[in-house]
N, C-alpha and C positions, 0 to 999 in steps of 0.2 A: 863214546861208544855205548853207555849204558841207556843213553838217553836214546841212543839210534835203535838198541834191542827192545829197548821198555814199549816207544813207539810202533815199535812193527810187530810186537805181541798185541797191542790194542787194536792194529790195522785189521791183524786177523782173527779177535775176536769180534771186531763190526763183522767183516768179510761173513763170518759162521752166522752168525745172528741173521743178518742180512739175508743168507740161505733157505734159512728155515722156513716153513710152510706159517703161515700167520692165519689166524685163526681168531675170528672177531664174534662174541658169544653176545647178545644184542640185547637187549629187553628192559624186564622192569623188575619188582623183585625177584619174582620168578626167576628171573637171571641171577641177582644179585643173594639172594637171604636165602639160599636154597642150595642143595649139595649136590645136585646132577652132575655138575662142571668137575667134582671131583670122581665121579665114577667115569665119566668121558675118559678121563684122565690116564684112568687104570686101563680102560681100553684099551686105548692107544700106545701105553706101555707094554700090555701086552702082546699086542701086533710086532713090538718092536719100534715104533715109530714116536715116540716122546720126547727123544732129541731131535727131533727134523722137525718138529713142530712149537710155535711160541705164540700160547693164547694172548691175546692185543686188548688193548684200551684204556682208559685211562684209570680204571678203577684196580686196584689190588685187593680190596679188604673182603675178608671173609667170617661174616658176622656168626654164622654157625656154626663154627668153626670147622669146619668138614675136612674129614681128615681121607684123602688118597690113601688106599693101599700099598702103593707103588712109591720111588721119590719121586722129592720134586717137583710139587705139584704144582706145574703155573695160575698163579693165582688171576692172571691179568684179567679184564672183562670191558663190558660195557650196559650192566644192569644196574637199574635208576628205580631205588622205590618209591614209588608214587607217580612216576611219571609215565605221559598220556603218548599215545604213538604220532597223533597231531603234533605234538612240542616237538619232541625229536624228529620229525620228519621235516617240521618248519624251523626249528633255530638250532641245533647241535648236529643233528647227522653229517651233515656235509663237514665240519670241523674234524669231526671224529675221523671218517673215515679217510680224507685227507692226510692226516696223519698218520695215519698206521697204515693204510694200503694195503687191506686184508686180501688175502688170496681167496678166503672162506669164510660168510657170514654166515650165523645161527640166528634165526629171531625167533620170539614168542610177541608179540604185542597188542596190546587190546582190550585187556580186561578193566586197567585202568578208564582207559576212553568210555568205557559199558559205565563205570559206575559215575564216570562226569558225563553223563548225558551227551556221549557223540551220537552221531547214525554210524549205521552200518557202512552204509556209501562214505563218511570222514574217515572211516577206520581202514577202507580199501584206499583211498583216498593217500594214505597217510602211505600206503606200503609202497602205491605209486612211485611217489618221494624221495623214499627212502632208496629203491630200487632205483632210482635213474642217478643219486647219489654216489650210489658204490660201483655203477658204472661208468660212472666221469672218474672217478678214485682209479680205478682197475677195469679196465672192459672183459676184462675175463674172470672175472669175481664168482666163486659157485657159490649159489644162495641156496640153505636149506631154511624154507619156511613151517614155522612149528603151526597146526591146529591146537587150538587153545586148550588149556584145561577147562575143564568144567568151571560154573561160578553159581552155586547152589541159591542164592540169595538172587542172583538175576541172569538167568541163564540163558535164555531168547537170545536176547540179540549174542553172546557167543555161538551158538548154535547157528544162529543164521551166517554169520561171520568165516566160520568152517567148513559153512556148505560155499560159499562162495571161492574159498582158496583153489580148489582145483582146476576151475575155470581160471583163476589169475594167475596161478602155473604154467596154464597151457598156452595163455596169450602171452607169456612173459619171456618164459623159458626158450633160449638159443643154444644151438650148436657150444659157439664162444663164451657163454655165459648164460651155464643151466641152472636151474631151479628143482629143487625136489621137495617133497614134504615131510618132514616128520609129523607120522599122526599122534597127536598125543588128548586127544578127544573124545569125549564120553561115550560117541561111539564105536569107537578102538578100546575100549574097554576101561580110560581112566572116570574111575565112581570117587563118589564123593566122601567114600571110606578113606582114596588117598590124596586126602584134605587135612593138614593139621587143625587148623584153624578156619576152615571156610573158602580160603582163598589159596594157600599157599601148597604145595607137596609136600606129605610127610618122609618116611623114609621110603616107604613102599611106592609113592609117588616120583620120588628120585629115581628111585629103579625100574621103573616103567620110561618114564621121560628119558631117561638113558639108552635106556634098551633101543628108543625109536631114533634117538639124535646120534650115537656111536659111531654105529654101523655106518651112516650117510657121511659123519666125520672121515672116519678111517678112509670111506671108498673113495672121497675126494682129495684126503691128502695123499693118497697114492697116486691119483690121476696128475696133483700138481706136478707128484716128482718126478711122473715117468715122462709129463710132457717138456719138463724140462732136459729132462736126459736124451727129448728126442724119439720117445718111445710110446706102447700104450700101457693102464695098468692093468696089475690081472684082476 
């Protein structure tokens, strides 16, 4: 008998997990050494919405230690420093996402690729990839694509890179699996004041990149839950 209740309290903490809206935060440090993920976090607490949601992948660690507001902060993710969106698009993506069956991807990626000498076209190239990836994983997968941060030291081909995303939006984006942008691009206002170091967001950087990724968070983990209740979200 104990082992029958033990087992059926496990069944239905899969079952709960299982529910929750999954939430796949992508990139490179940007993703990873950076504390936006915990301001998201507070969001979505706010909303009310932090237990119907479990950010995914296979990283946990949180080098900055970035402390949420709110509890609980899922630390999960999928930000890789140093690495190029070519690699990920060509030997990990498909792994990743395979496993975790994200309902909602986040990306930023690129800046890496700018300072290995990709073109702009590898870098689109790469999201191609990535994007046809998360739709074999889930065909209903809503991608919000981030515009890059600024990158002071070489900033061109970002730039160029940005101006191209809203055109790969429009070709991409479906009814069953939409695409929106978070702009978080120097011409949306992120300057290179909110640089700690040249490349990375400081604090003030955080709370800008939050401010654009939140929002788009929130309004699609409402969309997951209403379409599954059968409904639409407000």
């Amino acid at each position: 008998m104990r082992f029958s209740k033990i087992s059926t309290l496990m069944g239905l903490a899969l079952v709960a997990s299982a529910q929750k809206v999954k939430f796949l935060p992508l990139g490179d440090s940007i993703t990873e050494i950076t504390c936006w993920r915990a301001l998201v976090w507070d969001m979505l607490s706010a909303e009310g919405l932090a237990d119907e949601v479990d950010f995914v992948g296979s990283m946990t660690n949180n080098p900055q230690n970035c402390r949420a507001q709110s509890p609980n902060f899922d630390t999960g993710h999928e930000g890789h420093s140093g690495w190029q969106a070519v690699d990920i698009a060509n030997q990990y993506i498909d792994g990743w996402v395979e496993k975790t069956v994200p309902d909602i991807v986040n990306f930023m990626l690129g800046t890496n690729d700018v300072n290995g000498g990709k073109t702009v076209a590898q870098i689109i190239g790469a999201y191609d990839k990535m994007l046809a990836s998360m739709r074999a994983a889930n065909p209903n997968v809503k991608v919000i694509i981030d515009k890059i941060i600024p990158l002071p030291f070489k900033n061109g081909p970002i730039v160029e890179v940005n101006k191209l995303i809203p055109g790969w939006v429009e070709t991409n984006s479906t009814p069953e699996s939409p695409i929106v942008i978070a702009d978080c691009s120097e011409d949306n206002g992120f300057t290179a004041s909110m640089l700690r170091d040249g490349v990375h967001p400081n604090a003030q950087g955080d709370k800008v990149m939050a401010d654009q990724i939140g929002p788009l968070v929130i309004q699609y983990v409402k969309d997951v839950l209403a379409a599954r209740d059968g409904g639409a979200a407000e």
